[in-house]
N, C-alpha and C positions, 0 to 999 in steps of 0.2 A: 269133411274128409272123403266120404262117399262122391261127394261131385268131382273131389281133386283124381279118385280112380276112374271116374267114369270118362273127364276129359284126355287122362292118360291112354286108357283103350282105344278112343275112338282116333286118337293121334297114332297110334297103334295099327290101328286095323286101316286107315286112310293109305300109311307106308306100305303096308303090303300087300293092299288092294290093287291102288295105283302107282305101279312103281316108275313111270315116265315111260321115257322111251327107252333107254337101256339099263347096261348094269353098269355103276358107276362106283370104282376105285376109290382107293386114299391117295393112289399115284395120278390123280389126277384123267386115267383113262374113261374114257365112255366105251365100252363096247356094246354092241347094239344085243338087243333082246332076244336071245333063242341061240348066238352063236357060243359057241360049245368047244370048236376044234383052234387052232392054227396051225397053219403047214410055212416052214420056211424052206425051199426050195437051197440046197448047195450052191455055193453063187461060185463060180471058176472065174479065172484068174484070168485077164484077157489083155492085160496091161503089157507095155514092152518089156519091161522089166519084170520080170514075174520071181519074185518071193514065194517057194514052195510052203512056209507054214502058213501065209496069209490067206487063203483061200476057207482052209477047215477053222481059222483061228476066228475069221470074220464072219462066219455061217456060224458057227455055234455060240459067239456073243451075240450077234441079231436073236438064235432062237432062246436063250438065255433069257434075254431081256423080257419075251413077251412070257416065258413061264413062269418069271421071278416078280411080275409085277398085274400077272393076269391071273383068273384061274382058269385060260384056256389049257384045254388038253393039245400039247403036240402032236402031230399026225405027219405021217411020209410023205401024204401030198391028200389036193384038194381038200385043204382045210376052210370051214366059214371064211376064214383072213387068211388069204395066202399070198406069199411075199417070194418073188424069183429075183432073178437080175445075174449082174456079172462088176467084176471089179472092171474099173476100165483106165485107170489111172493107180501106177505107183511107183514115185520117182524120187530124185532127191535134187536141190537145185539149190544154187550158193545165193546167201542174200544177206545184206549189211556189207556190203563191201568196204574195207579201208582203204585207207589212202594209199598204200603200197598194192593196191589193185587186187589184195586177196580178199577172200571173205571171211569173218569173225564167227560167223554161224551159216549151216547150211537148213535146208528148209524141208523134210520127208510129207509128203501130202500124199494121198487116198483119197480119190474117187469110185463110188460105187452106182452103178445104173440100178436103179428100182422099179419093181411092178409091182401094186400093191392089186389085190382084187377083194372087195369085200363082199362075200357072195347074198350076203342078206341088204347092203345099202348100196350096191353097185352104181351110186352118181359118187361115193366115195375112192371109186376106184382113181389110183393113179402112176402114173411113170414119171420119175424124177431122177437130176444127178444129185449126189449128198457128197459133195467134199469136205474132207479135214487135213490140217496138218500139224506140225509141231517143228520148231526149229531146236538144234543142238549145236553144240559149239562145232565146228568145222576139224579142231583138231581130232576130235572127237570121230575114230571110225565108224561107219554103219554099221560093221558086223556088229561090232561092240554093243551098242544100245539096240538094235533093230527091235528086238524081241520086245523087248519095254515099251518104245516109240508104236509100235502095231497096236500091243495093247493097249495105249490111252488109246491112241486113235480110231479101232475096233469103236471102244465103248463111245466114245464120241459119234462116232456112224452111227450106232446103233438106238442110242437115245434120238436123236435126231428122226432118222426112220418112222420110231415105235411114237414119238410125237405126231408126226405129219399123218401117221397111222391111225392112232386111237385117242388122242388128247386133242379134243377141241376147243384149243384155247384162242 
């Protein structure tokens, strides 16, 4: 019984002697060793089309994500992981088209320009576009679902991102 504790401490004290190289999640992130902050930068809306809620809608699901699944503290700017960019695409485009030459579903896609900087592993750093979209039925108006369709799509940017970010899989 004495040797079954004494293997248990030293399994013990090895975890938190030598913890690797970073600190490592249940969600699957690695953030590296010592970083502490993230800063998500307001990403503006740069697209022809510009959707007034999709700017604050897409910036606070990207910062969501890293607080919901990190224990980074948020910061206003220059965080250890800071994330900037700008929307650069958001449009809507007919696809499946019928026989009668209309289309049965239209297509809302979001693209977002990214800079990620990671101030402690800076060969980490990178600049990327992350598109998504979602099709809906055509008779189906934009107004109508917009709100909805942002928000999958939001979360869908933003997993993607926070992957490319801190999950090295």
């Amino acid at each position: 019984m004495k040797t079954h504790t004494n293997i248990l401490l030293l399994i013990a004290a090895a975890i938190f002697l030598f913890p690797g190289c970073g600190v490592y999640s249940f969600t699957g992130a690695s953030i590296p060793a010592g970083a502490k902050t993230v800063s998500v930068q307001y990403f503006q809306n740069k697209a022809q089309l510009v959707e007034p809620l999709l700017s604050p809608s897409f910036t606070n699901t990207l910062r969501d994500i890293f607080t919901n699944q990190t224990t980074l503290i948020t910061v206003e700017e220059n965080g250890d992981l800071a994330l900037e960019g700008e929307i650069i695409e958001y449009k809507t485009t007919p696809v499946a088209i019928q026989g009668d030459q209309t289309a049965a579903l239209n297509r809302l896609t979001i693209t977002v320009n990214v800079r990620f900087h990671n101030r402690l592993e800076p060969e980490k750093d990178f600049e990327q576009k992350f598109s998504q979209y979602i099709e809906y039925p055509s008779e189906t108006p934009l107004s109508s679902v917009s709100a909805q369709l942002i928000g999958e799509i939001n979360t869908f940017l933003a997993t993607d991102i926070f992957n490319k970010a801190v999950v090295n899989w």
